[in-house]
Each structure stands twice: as structure tokens, then as C-alpha cells.
VOPA-646013 format. One record per residue (C-alpha): z, y, x; residue in one letter; residue number from 1. Coordinates in Angstrom, 3 decimals, always signed. Layout:
residues N
<pt><w>Z</w><v>Y</v><u>X</u><code>A</code><pos>NUM</pos></pt>
...
end
This chain:
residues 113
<pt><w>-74.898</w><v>+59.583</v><u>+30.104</u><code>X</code><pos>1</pos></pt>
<pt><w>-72.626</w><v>+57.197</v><u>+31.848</u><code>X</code><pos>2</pos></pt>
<pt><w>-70.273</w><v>+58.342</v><u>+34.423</u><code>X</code><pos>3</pos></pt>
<pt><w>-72.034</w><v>+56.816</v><u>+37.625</u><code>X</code><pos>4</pos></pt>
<pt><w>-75.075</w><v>+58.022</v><u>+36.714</u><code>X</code><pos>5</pos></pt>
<pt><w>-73.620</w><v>+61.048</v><u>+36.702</u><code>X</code><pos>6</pos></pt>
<pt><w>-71.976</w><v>+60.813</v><u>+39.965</u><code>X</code><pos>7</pos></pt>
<pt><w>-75.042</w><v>+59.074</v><u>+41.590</u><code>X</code><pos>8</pos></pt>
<pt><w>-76.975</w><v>+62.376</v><u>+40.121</u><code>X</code><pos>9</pos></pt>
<pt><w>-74.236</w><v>+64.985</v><u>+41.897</u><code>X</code><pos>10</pos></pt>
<pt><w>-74.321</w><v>+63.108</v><u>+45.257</u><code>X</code><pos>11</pos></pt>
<pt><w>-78.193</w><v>+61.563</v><u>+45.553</u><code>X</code><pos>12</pos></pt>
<pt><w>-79.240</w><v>+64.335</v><u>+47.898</u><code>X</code><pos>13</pos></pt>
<pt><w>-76.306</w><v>+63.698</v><u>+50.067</u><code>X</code><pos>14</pos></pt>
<pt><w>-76.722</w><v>+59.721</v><u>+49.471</u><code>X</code><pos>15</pos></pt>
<pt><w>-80.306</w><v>+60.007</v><u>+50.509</u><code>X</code><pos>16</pos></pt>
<pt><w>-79.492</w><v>+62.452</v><u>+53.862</u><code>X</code><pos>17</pos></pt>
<pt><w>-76.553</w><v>+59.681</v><u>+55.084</u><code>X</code><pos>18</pos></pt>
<pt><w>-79.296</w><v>+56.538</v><u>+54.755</u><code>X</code><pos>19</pos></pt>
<pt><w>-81.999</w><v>+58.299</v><u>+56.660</u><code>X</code><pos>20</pos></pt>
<pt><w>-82.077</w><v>+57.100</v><u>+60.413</u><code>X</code><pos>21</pos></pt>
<pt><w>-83.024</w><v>+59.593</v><u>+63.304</u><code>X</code><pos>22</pos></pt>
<pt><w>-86.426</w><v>+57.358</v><u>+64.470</u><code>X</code><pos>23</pos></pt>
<pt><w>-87.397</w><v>+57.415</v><u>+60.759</u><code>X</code><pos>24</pos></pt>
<pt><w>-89.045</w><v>+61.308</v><u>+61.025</u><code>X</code><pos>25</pos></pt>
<pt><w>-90.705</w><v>+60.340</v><u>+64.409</u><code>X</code><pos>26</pos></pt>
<pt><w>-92.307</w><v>+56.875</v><u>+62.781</u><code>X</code><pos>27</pos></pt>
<pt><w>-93.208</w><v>+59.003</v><u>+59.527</u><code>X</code><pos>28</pos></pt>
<pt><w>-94.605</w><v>+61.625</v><u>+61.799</u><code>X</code><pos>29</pos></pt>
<pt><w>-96.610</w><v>+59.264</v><u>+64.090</u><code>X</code><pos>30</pos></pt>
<pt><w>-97.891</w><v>+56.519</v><u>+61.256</u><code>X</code><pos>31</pos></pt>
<pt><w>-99.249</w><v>+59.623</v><u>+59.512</u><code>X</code><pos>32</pos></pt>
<pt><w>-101.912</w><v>+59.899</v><u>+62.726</u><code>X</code><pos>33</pos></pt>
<pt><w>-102.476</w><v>+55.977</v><u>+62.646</u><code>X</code><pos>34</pos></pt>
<pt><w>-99.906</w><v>+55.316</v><u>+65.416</u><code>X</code><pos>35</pos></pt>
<pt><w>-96.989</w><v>+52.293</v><u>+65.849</u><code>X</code><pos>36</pos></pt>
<pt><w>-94.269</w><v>+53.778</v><u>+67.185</u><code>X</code><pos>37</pos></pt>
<pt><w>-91.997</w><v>+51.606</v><u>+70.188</u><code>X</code><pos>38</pos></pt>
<pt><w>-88.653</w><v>+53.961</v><u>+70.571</u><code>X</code><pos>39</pos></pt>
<pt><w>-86.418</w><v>+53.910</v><u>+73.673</u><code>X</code><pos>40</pos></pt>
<pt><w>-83.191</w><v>+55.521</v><u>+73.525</u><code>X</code><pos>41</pos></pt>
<pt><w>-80.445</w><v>+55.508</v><u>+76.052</u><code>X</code><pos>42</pos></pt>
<pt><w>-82.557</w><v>+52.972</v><u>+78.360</u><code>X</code><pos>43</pos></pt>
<pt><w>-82.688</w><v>+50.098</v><u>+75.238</u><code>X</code><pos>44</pos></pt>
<pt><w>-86.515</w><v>+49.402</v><u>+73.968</u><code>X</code><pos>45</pos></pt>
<pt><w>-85.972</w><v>+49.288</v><u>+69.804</u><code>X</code><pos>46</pos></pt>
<pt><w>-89.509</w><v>+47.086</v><u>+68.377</u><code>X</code><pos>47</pos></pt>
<pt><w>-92.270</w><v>+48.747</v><u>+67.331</u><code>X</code><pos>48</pos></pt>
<pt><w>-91.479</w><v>+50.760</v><u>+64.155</u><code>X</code><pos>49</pos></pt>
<pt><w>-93.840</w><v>+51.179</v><u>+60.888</u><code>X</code><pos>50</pos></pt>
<pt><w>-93.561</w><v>+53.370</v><u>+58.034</u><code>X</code><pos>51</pos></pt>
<pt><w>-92.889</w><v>+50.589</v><u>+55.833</u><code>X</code><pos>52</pos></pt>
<pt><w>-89.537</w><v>+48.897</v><u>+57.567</u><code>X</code><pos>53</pos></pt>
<pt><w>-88.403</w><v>+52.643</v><u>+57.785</u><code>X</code><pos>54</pos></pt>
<pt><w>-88.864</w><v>+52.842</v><u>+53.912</u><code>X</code><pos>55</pos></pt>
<pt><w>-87.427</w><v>+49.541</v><u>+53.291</u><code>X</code><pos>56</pos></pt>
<pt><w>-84.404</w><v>+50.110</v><u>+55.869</u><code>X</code><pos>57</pos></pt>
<pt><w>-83.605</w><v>+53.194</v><u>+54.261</u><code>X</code><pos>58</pos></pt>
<pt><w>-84.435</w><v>+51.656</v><u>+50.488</u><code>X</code><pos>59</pos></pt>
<pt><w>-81.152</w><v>+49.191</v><u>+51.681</u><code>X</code><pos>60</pos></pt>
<pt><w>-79.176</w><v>+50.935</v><u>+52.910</u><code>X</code><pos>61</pos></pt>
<pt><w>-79.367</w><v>+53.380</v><u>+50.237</u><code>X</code><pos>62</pos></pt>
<pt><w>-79.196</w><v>+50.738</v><u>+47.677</u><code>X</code><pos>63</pos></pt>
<pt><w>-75.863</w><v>+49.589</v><u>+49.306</u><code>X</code><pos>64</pos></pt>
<pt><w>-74.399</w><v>+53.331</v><u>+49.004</u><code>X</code><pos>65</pos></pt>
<pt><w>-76.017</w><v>+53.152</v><u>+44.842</u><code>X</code><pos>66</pos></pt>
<pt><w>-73.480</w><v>+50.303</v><u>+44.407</u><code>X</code><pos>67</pos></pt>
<pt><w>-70.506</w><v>+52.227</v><u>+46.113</u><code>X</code><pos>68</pos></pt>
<pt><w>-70.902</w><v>+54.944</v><u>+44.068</u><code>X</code><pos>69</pos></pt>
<pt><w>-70.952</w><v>+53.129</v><u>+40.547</u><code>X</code><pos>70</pos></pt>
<pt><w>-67.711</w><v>+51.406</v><u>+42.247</u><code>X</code><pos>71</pos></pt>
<pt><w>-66.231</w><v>+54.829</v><u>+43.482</u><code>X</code><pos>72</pos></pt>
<pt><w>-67.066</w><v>+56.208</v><u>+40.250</u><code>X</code><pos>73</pos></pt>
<pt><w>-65.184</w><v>+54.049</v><u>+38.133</u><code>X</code><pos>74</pos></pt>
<pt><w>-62.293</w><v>+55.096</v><u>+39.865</u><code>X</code><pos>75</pos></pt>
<pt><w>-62.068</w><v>+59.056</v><u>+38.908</u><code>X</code><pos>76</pos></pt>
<pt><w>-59.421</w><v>+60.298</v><u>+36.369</u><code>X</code><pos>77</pos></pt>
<pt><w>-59.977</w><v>+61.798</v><u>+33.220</u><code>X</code><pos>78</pos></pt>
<pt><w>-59.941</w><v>+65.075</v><u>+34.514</u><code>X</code><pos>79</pos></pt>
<pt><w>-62.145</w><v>+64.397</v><u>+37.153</u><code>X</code><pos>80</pos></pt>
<pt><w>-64.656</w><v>+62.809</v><u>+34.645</u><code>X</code><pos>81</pos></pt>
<pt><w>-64.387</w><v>+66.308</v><u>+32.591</u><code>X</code><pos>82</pos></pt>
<pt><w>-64.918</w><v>+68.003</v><u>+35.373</u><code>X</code><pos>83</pos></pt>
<pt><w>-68.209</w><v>+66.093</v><u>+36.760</u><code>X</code><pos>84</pos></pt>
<pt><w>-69.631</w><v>+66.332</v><u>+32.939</u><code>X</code><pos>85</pos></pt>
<pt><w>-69.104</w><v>+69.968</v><u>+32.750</u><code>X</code><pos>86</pos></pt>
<pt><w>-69.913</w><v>+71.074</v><u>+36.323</u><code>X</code><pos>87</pos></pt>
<pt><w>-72.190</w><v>+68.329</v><u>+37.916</u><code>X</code><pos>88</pos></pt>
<pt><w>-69.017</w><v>+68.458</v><u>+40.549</u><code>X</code><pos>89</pos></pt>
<pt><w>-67.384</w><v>+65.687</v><u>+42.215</u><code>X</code><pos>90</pos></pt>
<pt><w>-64.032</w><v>+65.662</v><u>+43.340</u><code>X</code><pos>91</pos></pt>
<pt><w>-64.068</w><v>+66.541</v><u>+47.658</u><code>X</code><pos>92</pos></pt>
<pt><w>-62.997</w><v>+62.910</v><u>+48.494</u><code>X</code><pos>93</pos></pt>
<pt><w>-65.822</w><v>+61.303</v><u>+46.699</u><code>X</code><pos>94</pos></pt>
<pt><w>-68.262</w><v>+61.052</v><u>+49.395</u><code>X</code><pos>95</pos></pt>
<pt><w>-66.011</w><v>+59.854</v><u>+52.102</u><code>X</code><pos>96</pos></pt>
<pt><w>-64.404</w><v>+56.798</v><u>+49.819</u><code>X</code><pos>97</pos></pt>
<pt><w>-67.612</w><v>+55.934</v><u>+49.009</u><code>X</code><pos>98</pos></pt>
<pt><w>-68.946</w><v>+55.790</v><u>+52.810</u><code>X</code><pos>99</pos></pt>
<pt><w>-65.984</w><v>+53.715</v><u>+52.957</u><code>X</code><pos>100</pos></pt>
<pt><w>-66.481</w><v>+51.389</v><u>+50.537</u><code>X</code><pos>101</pos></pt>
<pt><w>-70.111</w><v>+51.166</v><u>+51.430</u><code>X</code><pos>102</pos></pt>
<pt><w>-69.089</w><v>+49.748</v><u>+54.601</u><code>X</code><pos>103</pos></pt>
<pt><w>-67.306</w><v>+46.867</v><u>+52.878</u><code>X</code><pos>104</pos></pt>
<pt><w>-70.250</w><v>+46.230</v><u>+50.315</u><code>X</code><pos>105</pos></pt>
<pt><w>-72.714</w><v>+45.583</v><u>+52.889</u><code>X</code><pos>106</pos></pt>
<pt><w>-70.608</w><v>+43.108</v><u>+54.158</u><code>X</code><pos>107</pos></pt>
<pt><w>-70.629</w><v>+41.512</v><u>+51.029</u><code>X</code><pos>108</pos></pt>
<pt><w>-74.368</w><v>+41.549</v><u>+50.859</u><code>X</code><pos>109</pos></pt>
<pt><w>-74.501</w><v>+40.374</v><u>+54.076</u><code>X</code><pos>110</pos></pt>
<pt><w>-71.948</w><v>+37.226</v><u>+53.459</u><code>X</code><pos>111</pos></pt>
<pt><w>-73.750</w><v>+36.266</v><u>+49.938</u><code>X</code><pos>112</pos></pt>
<pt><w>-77.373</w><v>+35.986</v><u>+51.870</u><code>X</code><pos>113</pos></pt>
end
């Protein structure tokens, strides 16, 4: 198995926890009874929210930290290659450099549209 499959594998959970949005368990919660949901937070009225842009919000911006991680992952030394074949185990800067470099990927994205 290729090495950022292997990284994407140890850090998915955590991937998948950082792309979630706090109004995203309220709109689940609520479009399960057959309700929109309009949010207000801090005085500012966000649209009305569906399950489906929640789904595809989170679907980008978890595809954005999918392409950090292959990039991130590329980057790990031998040893930390071994170590991530044989214990499922990144090294405890992974996460952070890819949040990092996620940040400059979706301003790629965003420039290429």
C-alpha cells in the first residue's frame, strides 16, 4: 500500500473531526424531522442550512485536507515511513503541517476556479 494511503488511513478520523462545522449536528439533527434550519450566532443570520450543503461543505473541505496529506506524506523520512508501516503511527507533527498546508491548498483551489 502506498505511503499516503497509509497516512490518510492513520489520520482519517482526525481528518474527518477537523472538517466537520459546529451548525452541521444541529442541520443533521433538524433535517432528520423535515426542518430547514436558519442559524444565528453572535447577532449574524447564516442562510438557511440543508443536509446536503453540510455534506458537500464538509465533502470540500475534507477533500482539500485528502490532498495535504498525500503532500505531507511525501515528505516523511525513511524511518518515519517504517514506522507508519509497522505501527499505523504518524510522526506528532503530521497533523499540524498538514492543517498548514491545507490552508495554502485551498487557496490554490480557490485561485484555479
Amino acid at each position: 500500500m502506498r505511503i499516503e494511503r497509509l497516512a490518510w488511513l492513520a489520520c482519517r478520523d482526525e481528518m474527518e473531526r477537523r472538517a466537520r462545522r459546529w451548525y452541521e449536528t444541529l442541520a443533521r439533527v433538524l433535517s432528520a424531522r423535515g426542518s430547514e434550519v436558519s442559524i444565528s450566532r453572535a447577532g449574524r443570520m447564516y442562510p438557511t442550512v440543508t443536509r446536503q450543503m453540510t455534506d458537500a461543505d464538509r465533502a470540500r473541505r475534507l477533500g482539500v485536507l485528502e490532498f495535504a496529506v498525500d503532500d505531507i506524506a511525501q515528505t516523511l523520512s525513511a524511518s518515519e515511513q517504517a514506522a507508519l508501516r509497522n505501527t499505523g503511527v504518524l510522526p506528532p507533527w503530521f497533523v499540524g503541517a498538514v492543517l498548514k498546508h491545507a490552508k495554502a491548498v485551498k487557496q490554490e483551489m480557490a485561485r484555479a476556479r
